[in-house]
N, CA, C and O of each residue as an XYZ file, in Angstrom:
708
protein
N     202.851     83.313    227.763
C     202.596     82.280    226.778
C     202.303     80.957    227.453
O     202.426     80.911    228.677
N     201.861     79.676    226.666
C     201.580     78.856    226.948
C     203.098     77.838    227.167
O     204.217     77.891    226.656
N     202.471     76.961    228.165
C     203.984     76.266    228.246
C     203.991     75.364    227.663
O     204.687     74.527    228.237
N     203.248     74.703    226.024
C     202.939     73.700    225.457
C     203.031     74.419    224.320
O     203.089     75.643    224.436
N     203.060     73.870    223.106
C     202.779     74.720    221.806
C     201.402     74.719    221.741
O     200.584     75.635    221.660
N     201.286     73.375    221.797
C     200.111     72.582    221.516
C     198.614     73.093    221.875
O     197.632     73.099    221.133
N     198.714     73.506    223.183
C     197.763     73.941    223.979
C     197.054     75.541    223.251
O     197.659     76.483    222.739
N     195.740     75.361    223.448
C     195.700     76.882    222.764
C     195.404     77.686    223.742
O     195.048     77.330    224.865
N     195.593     79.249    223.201
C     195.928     80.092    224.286
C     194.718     80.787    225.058
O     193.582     80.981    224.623
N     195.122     81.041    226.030
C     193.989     81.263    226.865
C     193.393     82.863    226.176
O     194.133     83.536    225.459
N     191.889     83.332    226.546
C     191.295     84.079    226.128
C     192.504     85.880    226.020
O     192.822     86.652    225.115
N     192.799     85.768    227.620
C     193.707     86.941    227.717
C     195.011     86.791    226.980
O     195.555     87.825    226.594
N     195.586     85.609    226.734
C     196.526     85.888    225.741
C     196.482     85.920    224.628
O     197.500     86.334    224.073
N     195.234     85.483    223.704
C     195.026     86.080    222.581
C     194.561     87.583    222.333
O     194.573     88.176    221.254
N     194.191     88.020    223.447
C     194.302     89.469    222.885
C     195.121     90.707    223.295
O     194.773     91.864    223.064
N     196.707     90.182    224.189
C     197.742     90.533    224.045
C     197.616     91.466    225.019
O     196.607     91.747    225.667
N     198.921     92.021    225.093
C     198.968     93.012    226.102
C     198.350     94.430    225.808
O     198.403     94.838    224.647
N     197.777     95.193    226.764
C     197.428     96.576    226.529
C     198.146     97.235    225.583
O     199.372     97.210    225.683
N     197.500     97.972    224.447
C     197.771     99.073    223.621
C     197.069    100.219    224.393
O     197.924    100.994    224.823
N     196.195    100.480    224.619
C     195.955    101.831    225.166
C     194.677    102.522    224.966
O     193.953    103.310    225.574
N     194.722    101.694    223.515
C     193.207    101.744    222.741
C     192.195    101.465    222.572
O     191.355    102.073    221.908
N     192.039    100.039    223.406
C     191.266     99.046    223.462
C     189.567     99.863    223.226
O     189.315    100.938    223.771
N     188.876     99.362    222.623
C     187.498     99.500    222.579
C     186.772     99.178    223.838
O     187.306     98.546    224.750
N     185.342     99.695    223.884
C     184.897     99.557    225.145
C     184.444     98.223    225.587
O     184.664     97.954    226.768
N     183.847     97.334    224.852
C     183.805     96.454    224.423
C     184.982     95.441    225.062
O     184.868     94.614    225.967
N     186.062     95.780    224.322
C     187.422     94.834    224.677
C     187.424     95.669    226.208
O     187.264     94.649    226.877
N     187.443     96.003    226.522
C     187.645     96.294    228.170
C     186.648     95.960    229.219
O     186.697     96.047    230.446
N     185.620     95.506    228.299
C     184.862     95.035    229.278
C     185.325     92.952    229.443
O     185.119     92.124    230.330
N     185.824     92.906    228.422
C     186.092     91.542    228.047
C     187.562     91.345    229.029
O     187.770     90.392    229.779
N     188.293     92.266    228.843
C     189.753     92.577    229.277
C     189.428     92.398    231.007
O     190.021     91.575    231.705
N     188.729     93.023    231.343
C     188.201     93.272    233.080
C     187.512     91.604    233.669
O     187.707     90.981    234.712
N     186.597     91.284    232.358
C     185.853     90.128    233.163
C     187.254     89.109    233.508
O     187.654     88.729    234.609
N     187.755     88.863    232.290
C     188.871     87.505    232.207
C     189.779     87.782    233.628
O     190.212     86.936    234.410
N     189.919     89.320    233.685
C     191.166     89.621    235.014
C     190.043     89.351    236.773
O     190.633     89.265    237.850
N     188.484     89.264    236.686
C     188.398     89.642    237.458
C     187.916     90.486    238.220
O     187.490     90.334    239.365
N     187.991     91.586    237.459
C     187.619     92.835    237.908
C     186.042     93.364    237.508
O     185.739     94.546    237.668
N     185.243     92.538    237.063
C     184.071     92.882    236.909
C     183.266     91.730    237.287
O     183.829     90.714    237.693
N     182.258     91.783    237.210
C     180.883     90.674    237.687
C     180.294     90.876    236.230
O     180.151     92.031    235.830
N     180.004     89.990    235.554
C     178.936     89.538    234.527
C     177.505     88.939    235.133
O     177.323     87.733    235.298
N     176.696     89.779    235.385
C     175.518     89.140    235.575
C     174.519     89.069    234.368
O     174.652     89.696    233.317
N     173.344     88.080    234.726
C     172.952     87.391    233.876
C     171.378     87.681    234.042
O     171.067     87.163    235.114
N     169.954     88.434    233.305
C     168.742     88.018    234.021
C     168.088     86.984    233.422
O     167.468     87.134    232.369
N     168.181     85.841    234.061
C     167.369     84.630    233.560
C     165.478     84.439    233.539
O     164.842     83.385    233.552
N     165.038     85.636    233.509
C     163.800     86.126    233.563
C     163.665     86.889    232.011
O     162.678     86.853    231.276
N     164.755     87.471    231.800
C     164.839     88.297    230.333
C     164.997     87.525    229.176
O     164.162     87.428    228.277
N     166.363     86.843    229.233
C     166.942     86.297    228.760
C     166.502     84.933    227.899
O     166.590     84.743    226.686
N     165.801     83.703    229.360
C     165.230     82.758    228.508
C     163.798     82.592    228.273
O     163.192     81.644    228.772
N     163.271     83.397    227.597
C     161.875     83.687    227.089
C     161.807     84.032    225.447
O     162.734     84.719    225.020
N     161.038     83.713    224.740
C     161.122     84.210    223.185
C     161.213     85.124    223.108
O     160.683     85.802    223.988
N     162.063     85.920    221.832
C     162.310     86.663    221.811
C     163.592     86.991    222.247
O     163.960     88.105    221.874
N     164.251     86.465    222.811
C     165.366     86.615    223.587
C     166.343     86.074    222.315
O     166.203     85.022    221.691
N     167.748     87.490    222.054
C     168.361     86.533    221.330
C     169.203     85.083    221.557
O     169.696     84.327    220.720
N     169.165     85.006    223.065
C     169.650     83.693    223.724
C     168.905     82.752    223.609
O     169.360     81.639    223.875
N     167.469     82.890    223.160
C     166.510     81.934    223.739
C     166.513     80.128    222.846
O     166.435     80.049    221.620
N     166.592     79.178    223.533
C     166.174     78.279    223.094
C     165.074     77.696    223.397
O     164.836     77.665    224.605
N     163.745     76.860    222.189
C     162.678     76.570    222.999
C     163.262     74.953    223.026
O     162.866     74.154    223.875
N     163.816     74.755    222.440
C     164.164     73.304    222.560
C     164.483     72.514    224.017
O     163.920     71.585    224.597
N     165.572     73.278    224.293
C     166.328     72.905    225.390
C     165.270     73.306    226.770
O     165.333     72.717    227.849
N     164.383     74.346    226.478
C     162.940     74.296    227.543
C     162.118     73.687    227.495
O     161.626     73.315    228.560
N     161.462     73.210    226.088
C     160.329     72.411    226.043
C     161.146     70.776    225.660
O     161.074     69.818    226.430
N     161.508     70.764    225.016
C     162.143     69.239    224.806
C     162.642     68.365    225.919
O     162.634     67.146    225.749
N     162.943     68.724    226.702
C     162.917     67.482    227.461
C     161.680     67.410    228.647
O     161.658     66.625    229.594
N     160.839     68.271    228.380
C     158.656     68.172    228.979
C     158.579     67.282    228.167
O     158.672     66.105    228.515
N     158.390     67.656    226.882
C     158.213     66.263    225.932
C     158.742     64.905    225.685
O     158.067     63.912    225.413
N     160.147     64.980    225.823
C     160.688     63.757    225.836
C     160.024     63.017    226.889
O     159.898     61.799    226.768
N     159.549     63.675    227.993
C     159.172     63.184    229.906
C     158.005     62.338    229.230
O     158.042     61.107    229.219
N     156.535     63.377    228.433
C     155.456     62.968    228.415
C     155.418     62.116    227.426
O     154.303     61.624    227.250
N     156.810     61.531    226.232
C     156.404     60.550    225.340
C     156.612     59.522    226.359
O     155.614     58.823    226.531
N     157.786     59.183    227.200
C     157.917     58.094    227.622
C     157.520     57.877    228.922
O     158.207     57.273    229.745
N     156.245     58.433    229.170
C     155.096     57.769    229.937
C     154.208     57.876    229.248
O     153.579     56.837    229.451
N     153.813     58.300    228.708
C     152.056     57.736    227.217
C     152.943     56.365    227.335
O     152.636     55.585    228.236
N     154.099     56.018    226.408
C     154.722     54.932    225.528
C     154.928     53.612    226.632
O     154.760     52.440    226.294
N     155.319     54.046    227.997
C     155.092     53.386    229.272
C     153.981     52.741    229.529
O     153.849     51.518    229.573
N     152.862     53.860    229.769
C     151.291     53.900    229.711
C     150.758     52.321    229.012
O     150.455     51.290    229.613
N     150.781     52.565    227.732
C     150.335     52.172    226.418
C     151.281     50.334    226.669
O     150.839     49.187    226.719
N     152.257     50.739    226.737
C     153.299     49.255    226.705
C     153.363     48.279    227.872
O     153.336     47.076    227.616
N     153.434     48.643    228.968
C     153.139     48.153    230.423
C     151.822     48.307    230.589
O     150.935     47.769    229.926
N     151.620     49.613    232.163
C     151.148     49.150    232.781
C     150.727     50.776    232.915
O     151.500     51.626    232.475
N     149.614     51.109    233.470
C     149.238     52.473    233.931
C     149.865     52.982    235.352
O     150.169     54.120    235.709
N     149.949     51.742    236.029
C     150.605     51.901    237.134
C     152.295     52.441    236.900
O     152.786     53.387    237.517
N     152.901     51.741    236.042
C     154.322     51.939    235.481
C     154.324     53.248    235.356
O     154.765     54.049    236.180
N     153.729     53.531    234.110
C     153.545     55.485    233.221
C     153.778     55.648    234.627
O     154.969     55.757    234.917
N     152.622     55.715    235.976
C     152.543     56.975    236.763
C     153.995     56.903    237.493
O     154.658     57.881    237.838
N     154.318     55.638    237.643
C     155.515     55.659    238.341
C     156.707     56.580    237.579
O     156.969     57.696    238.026
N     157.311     56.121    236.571
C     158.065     56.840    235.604
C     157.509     58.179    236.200
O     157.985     58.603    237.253
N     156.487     58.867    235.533
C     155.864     60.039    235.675
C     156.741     60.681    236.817
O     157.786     61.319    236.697
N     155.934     60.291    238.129
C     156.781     61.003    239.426
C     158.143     60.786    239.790
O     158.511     61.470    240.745
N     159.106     59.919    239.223
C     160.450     59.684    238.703
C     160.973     60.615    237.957
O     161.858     61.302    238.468
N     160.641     60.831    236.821
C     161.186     62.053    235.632
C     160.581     63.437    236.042
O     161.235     64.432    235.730
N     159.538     63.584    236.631
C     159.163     65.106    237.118
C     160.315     64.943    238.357
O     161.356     65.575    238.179
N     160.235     64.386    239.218
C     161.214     64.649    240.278
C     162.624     65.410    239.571
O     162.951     66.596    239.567
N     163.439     63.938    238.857
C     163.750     64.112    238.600
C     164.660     65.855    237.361
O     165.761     66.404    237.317
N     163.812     65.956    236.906
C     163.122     67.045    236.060
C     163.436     68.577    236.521
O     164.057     69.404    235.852
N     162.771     68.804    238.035
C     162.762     69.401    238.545
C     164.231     69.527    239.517
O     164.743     70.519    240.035
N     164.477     68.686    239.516
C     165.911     69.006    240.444
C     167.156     68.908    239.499
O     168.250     69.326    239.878
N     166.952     68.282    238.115
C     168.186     69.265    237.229
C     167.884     69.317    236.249
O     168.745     68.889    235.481
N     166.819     69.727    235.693
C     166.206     70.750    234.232
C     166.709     72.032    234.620
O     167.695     72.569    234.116
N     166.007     72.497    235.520
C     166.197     74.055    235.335
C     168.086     74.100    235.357
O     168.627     74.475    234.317
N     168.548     73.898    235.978
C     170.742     73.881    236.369
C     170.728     73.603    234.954
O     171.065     74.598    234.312
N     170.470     72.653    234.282
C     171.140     72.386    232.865
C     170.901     73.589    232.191
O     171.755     74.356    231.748
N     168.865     73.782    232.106
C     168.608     75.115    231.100
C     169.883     76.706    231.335
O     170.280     77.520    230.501
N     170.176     76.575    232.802
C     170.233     77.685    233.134
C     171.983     77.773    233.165
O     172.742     78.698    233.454
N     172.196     76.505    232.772
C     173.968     76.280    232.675
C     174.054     76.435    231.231
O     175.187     76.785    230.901
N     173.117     76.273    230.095
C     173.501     76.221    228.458
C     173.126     77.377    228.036
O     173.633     77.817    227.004
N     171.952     78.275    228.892
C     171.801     79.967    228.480
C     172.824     80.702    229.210
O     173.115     81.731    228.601
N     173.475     80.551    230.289
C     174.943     80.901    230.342
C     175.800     80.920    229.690
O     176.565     81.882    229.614
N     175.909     79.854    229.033
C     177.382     79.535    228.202
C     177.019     80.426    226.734
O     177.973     80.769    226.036
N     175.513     80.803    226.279
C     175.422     81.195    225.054
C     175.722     82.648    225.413
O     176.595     83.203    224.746
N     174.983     83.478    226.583
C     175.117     84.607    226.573
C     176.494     85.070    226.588
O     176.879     86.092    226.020
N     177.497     83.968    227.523
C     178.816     84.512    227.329
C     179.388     84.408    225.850
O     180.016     85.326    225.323
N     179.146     83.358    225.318
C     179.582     83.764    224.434
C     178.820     84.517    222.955
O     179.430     84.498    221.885
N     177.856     84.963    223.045
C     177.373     85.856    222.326
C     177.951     87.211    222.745
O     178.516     87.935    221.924
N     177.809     87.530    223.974
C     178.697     88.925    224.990
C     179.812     88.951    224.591
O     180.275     90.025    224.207
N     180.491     87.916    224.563
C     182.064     88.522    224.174
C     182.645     87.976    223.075
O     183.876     87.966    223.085
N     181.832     87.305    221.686
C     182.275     86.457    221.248
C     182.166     87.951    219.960
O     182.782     87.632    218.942
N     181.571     89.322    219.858
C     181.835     90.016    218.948
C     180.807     91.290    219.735
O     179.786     91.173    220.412
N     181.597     92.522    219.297
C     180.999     93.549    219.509
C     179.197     93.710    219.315
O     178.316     93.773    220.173
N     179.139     93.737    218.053
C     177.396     93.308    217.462
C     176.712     92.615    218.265
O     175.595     92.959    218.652
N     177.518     91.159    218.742
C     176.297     90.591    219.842
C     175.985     90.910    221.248
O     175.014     90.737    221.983
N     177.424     91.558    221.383
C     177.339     92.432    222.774
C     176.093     93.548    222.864
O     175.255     93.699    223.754
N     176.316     94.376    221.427
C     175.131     95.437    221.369
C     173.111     94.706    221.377
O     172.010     95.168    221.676
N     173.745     93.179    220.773
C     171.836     92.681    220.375
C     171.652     92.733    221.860
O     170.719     93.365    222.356
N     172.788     91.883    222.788
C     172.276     91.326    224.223
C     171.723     92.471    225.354
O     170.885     92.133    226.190
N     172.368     94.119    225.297
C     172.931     94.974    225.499
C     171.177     95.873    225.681
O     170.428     96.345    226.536
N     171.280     95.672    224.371
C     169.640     96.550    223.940
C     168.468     95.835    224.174
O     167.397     96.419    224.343
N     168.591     94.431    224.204
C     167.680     93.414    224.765
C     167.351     93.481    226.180
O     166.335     93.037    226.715
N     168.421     94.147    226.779
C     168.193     93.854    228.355
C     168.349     92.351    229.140
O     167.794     91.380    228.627
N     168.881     92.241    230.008
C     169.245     90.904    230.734
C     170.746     90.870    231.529
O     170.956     89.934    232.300
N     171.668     91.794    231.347
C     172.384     91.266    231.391
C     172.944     92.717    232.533
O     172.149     93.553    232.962
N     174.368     92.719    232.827
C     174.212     93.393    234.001
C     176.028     93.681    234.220
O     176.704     92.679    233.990
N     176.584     94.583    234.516
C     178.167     94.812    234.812
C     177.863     95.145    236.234
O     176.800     95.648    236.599
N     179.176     94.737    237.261
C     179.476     95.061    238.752
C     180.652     95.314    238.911
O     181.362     94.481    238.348
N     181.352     96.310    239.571
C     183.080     96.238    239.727
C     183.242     95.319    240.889
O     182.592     95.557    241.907
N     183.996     94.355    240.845
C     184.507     93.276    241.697
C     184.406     94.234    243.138
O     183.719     94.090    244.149
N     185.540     95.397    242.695
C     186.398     96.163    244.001
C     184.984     97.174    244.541
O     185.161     97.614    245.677
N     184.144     97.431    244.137
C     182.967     98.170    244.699
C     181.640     97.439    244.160
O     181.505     97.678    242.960
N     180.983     96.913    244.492
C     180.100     96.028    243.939
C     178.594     96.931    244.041
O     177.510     96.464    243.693
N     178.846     98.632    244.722
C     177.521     99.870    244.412
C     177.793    100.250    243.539
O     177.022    101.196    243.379
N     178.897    100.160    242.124
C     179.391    100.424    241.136
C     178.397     99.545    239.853
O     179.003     99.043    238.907
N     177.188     99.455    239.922
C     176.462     98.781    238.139
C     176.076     99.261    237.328
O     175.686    100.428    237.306
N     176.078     98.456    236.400
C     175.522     99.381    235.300
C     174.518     98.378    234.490
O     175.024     97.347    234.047
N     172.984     98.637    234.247
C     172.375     97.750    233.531
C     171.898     97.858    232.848
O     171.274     98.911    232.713
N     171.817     96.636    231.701
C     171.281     96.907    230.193
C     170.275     96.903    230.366
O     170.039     96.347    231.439
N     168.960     97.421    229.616
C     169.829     98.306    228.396
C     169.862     99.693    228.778
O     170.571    100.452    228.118
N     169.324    100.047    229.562
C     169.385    101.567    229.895
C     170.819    101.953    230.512
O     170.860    103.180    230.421
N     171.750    101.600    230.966
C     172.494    101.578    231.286
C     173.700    102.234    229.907
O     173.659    101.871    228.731
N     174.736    103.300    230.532
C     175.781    103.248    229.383
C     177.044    102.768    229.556
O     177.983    103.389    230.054
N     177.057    101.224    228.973
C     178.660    100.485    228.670
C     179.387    100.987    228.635
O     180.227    101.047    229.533
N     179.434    101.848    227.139
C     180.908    102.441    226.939
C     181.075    103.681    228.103
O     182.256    103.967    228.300
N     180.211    104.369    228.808
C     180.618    105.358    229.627
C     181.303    104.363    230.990
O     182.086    104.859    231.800
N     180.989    103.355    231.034
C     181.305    102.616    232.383
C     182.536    101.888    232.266
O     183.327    101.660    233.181
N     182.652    101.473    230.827
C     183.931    100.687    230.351
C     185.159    101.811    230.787
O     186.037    101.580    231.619
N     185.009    102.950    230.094
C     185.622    104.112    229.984
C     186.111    104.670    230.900
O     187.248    105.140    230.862
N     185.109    104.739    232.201
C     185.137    105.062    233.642
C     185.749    104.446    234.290
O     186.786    104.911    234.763
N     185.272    102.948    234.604
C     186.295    102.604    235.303
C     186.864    101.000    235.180
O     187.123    100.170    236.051
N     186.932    100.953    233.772
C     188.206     99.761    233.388
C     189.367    100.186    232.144
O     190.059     99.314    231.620
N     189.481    101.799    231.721
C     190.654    101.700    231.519
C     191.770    102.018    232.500
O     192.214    103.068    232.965
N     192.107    100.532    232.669
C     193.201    100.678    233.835
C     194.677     99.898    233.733
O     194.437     98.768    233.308
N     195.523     99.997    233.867
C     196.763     99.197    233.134
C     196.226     97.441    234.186
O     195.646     96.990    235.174
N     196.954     97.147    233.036
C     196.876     95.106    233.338
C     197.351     95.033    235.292
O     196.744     94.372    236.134
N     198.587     95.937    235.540
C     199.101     95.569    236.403
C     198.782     96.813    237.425
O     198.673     97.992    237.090
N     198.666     96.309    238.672
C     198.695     97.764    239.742
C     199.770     98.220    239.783
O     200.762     97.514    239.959
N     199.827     99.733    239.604
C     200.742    100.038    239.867
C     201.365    100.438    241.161
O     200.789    101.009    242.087
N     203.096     99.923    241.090
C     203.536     99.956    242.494
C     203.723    100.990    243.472
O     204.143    102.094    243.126
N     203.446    100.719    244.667
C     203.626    102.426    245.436
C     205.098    102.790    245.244
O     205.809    101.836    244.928
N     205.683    103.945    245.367
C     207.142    104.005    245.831
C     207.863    103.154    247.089
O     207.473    102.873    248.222
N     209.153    102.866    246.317
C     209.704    102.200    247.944
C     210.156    103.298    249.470
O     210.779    104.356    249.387
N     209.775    102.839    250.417
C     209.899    103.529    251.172
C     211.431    104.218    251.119
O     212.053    103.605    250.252
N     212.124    105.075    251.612
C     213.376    105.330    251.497
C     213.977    104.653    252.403
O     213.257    104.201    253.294
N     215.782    104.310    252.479
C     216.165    103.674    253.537
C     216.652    104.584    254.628
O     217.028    105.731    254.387
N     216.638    103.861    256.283
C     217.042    105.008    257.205
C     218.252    105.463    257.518
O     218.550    106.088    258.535
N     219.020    105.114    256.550
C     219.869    105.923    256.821
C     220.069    107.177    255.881
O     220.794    108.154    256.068
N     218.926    106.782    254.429
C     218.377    108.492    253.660
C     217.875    109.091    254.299
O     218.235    110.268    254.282
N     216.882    108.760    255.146
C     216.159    109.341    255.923
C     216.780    110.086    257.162
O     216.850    111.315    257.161
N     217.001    109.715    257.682
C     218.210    109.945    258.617
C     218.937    111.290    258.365
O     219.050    112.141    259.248
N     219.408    111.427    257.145
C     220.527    112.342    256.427
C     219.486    113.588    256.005
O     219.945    114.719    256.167
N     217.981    113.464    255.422
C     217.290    114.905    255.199
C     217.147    115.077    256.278
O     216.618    116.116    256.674
Protein backbone atom coordinates (compact mmCIF):
# COMPACT_ATOMS: atom_id res chain seq x y z
CA UNK A 1 0.00 0.00 0.00
CA UNK A 2 0.67 3.50 -0.22
CA UNK A 3 2.29 5.28 2.68
CA UNK A 4 -0.09 8.38 2.28
CA UNK A 5 -3.85 7.95 1.96
CA UNK A 6 -3.79 10.65 -0.15
CA UNK A 7 -1.51 9.52 -2.79
CA UNK A 8 -3.10 7.32 -5.44
CA UNK A 9 -2.06 3.96 -5.96
CA UNK A 10 0.36 2.90 -8.16
CA UNK A 11 -0.73 0.90 -11.40
CA UNK A 12 0.40 -2.63 -9.72
CA UNK A 13 -1.45 -1.97 -6.71
CA UNK A 14 -4.58 -1.37 -8.15
CA UNK A 15 -4.75 -4.52 -9.63
CA UNK A 16 -3.81 -6.48 -6.53
CA UNK A 17 -2.14 -9.44 -5.93
CA UNK A 18 -2.20 -12.59 -8.24
CA UNK A 19 -5.44 -14.66 -8.41
CA UNK A 20 -4.28 -17.13 -10.83
CA UNK A 21 -6.62 -16.08 -13.44
CA UNK A 22 -5.50 -13.15 -14.74
CA UNK A 23 -6.38 -12.61 -18.50
CA UNK A 24 -3.81 -12.45 -21.09
CA UNK A 25 -4.07 -9.11 -21.45
CA UNK A 26 -3.64 -8.40 -17.56
CA UNK A 27 -0.39 -10.35 -17.74
CA UNK A 28 0.92 -8.67 -20.19
CA UNK A 29 0.18 -5.40 -18.18
CA UNK A 30 1.20 -7.40 -14.87
CA UNK A 31 4.89 -8.26 -16.60
CA UNK A 32 5.45 -4.71 -18.19
CA UNK A 33 4.83 -2.72 -14.64
CA UNK A 34 7.28 -5.68 -12.93
CA UNK A 35 9.73 -5.42 -15.67
CA UNK A 36 9.74 -8.39 -17.16
CA UNK A 37 8.79 -7.50 -20.61
CA UNK A 38 9.93 -4.76 -23.23
CA UNK A 39 6.99 -2.78 -24.82
CA UNK A 40 8.13 -1.78 -28.08
CA UNK A 41 6.74 0.72 -30.15
CA UNK A 42 6.86 1.05 -34.40
CA UNK A 43 6.90 4.68 -34.97
CA UNK A 44 6.75 4.04 -38.78
CA UNK A 45 3.22 2.18 -38.20
CA UNK A 46 1.92 3.86 -35.67
CA UNK A 47 2.20 7.69 -36.54
CA UNK A 48 0.71 7.75 -40.00
CA UNK A 49 -3.21 7.97 -40.78
CA UNK A 50 -4.94 5.53 -40.15
CA UNK A 51 -3.22 4.64 -37.19
CA UNK A 52 -5.49 4.36 -34.21
CA UNK A 53 -2.73 6.47 -32.36
CA UNK A 54 -2.42 8.87 -35.03
CA UNK A 55 -2.54 12.56 -34.52
CA UNK A 56 -2.33 15.01 -37.54
CA UNK A 57 -2.33 17.88 -35.36
CA UNK A 58 0.50 17.38 -33.21
CA UNK A 59 2.48 16.50 -36.86
CA UNK A 60 1.30 19.11 -38.95
CA UNK A 61 0.50 21.94 -36.45
CA UNK A 62 3.37 23.08 -35.35
CA UNK A 63 4.84 23.16 -39.68
CA UNK A 64 2.10 25.53 -39.63
CA UNK A 65 2.33 27.40 -36.66
CA UNK A 66 6.46 27.72 -38.08
CA UNK A 67 5.07 28.97 -41.62
CA UNK A 68 2.35 31.53 -40.10
CA UNK A 69 4.94 33.23 -38.12
CA UNK A 70 7.32 33.85 -40.83
CA UNK A 71 4.68 34.95 -43.74
CA UNK A 72 3.36 37.30 -40.48
CA UNK A 73 7.28 38.17 -39.84
CA UNK A 74 7.70 38.47 -43.67
CA UNK A 75 4.70 40.82 -44.16
CA UNK A 76 5.36 42.92 -40.62
CA UNK A 77 9.20 43.49 -40.59
CA UNK A 78 11.42 42.64 -42.80
CA UNK A 79 12.11 39.71 -45.42
CA UNK A 80 15.34 39.50 -44.02
CA UNK A 81 13.65 38.86 -40.38
CA UNK A 82 10.92 35.94 -41.89
CA UNK A 83 14.23 34.22 -43.26
CA UNK A 84 15.93 34.60 -40.10
CA UNK A 85 13.01 33.28 -37.83
CA UNK A 86 12.66 30.68 -40.70
CA UNK A 87 16.23 29.01 -40.09
CA UNK A 88 15.64 29.56 -36.20
CA UNK A 89 12.26 27.55 -35.96
CA UNK A 90 13.32 24.85 -38.65
CA UNK A 91 16.48 24.38 -36.60
CA UNK A 92 14.86 24.56 -33.98
CA UNK A 93 11.94 22.24 -35.20
CA UNK A 94 14.07 19.69 -36.13
CA UNK A 95 15.96 19.10 -33.00
CA UNK A 96 12.71 18.79 -30.79
CA UNK A 97 9.56 18.23 -33.00
CA UNK A 98 10.18 14.89 -33.77
CA UNK A 99 11.16 13.89 -29.32
CA UNK A 100 7.90 15.74 -28.53
CA UNK A 101 5.80 13.93 -31.58
CA UNK A 102 7.43 10.80 -30.61
CA UNK A 103 7.12 11.38 -26.65
CA UNK A 104 2.96 12.14 -27.02
CA UNK A 105 2.47 8.91 -29.52
CA UNK A 106 4.13 7.04 -26.70
CA UNK A 107 2.17 8.11 -23.98
CA UNK A 108 -1.15 7.39 -26.20
CA UNK A 109 -0.12 3.96 -27.29
CA UNK A 110 0.58 3.11 -23.68
CA UNK A 111 -2.19 4.07 -22.71
CA UNK A 112 -4.54 2.85 -25.30
CA UNK A 113 -2.36 -0.78 -24.75
CA UNK A 114 -3.16 -1.04 -21.36
CA UNK A 115 -5.76 1.32 -20.64
CA UNK A 116 -8.54 -1.68 -21.83
CA UNK A 117 -8.48 -4.98 -23.44
CA UNK A 118 -10.41 -3.65 -26.86
CA UNK A 119 -7.66 -1.12 -27.37
CA UNK A 120 -5.03 -3.55 -26.82
CA UNK A 121 -6.82 -5.75 -29.62
CA UNK A 122 -7.36 -2.21 -32.19
CA UNK A 123 -3.36 -1.55 -31.53
CA UNK A 124 -2.63 -5.39 -31.73
CA UNK A 125 -4.35 -5.95 -35.26
CA UNK A 126 -3.06 -2.61 -36.48
CA UNK A 127 0.43 -3.65 -36.15
CA UNK A 128 3.19 -1.38 -34.50
CA UNK A 129 3.74 -2.53 -31.53
CA UNK A 130 5.99 -5.36 -30.28
CA UNK A 131 6.53 -7.73 -26.76
CA UNK A 132 10.38 -8.83 -25.61
CA UNK A 133 11.12 -10.91 -22.38
CA UNK A 134 13.47 -8.65 -20.35
CA UNK A 135 15.31 -12.19 -19.20
CA UNK A 136 15.77 -13.45 -23.01
CA UNK A 137 15.36 -10.64 -25.31
CA UNK A 138 15.32 -13.83 -28.69
CA UNK A 139 11.98 -14.32 -26.93
CA UNK A 140 9.29 -11.65 -29.37
CA UNK A 141 6.41 -11.61 -30.37
CA UNK A 142 4.93 -9.08 -33.04
CA UNK A 143 1.77 -7.55 -33.85
CA UNK A 144 -0.19 -8.32 -35.55
CA UNK A 145 0.84 -11.58 -36.74
CA UNK A 146 2.17 -12.48 -33.74
CA UNK A 147 0.00 -14.56 -30.88
CA UNK A 148 -0.36 -12.44 -27.44
CA UNK A 149 -2.38 -14.59 -25.66
CA UNK A 150 -0.13 -17.72 -26.64
CA UNK A 151 2.97 -15.62 -25.41
CA UNK A 152 1.20 -14.06 -22.38
CA UNK A 153 0.32 -17.69 -21.49
CA UNK A 154 3.81 -19.02 -22.24
CA UNK A 155 5.79 -17.14 -20.59
CA UNK A 156 4.27 -14.56 -18.06
CA UNK A 157 2.11 -16.71 -16.08
CA UNK A 158 4.51 -16.63 -13.41
CA UNK A 159 3.97 -15.90 -9.59
CA UNK A 160 4.75 -12.01 -8.57
CA UNK A 161 7.69 -13.39 -6.56
CA UNK A 162 10.69 -15.89 -7.50
CA UNK A 163 10.46 -18.56 -6.02
CA UNK A 164 13.03 -19.48 -3.33
CA UNK A 165 15.59 -22.30 -3.85
CA UNK A 166 15.70 -24.67 -0.78
CA UNK A 167 18.01 -23.80 2.08
CA UNK A 168 21.01 -25.59 1.92
CA UNK A 169 21.03 -28.15 4.90
CA UNK A 170 23.24 -27.47 7.95
CA UNK A 171 26.67 -29.47 8.44
CA UNK A 172 26.12 -30.94 10.99
CA UNK A 173 22.64 -32.63 9.02
CA UNK A 174 24.80 -33.27 6.63
CA UNK A 175 27.35 -34.70 8.44
CA UNK A 176 24.80 -37.22 10.20
CA UNK A 177 23.27 -38.79 6.49
Amino acid sequence: MSAKKDEPLSPLEELGPRTGDESPHELIYRSYLLGRIHFGTKIAILNRAGSPVYNAYENWGPIALIAFCVIYTMITSSIEAGLTLLLVLVLAGVLILPKWVLKKLRIRVLEKAFGSEPGWRELWNHGGISLRLAADPTVVCDGPDGDWEAFAKRYLDLPDEPVAAPAPAPADQAEKS
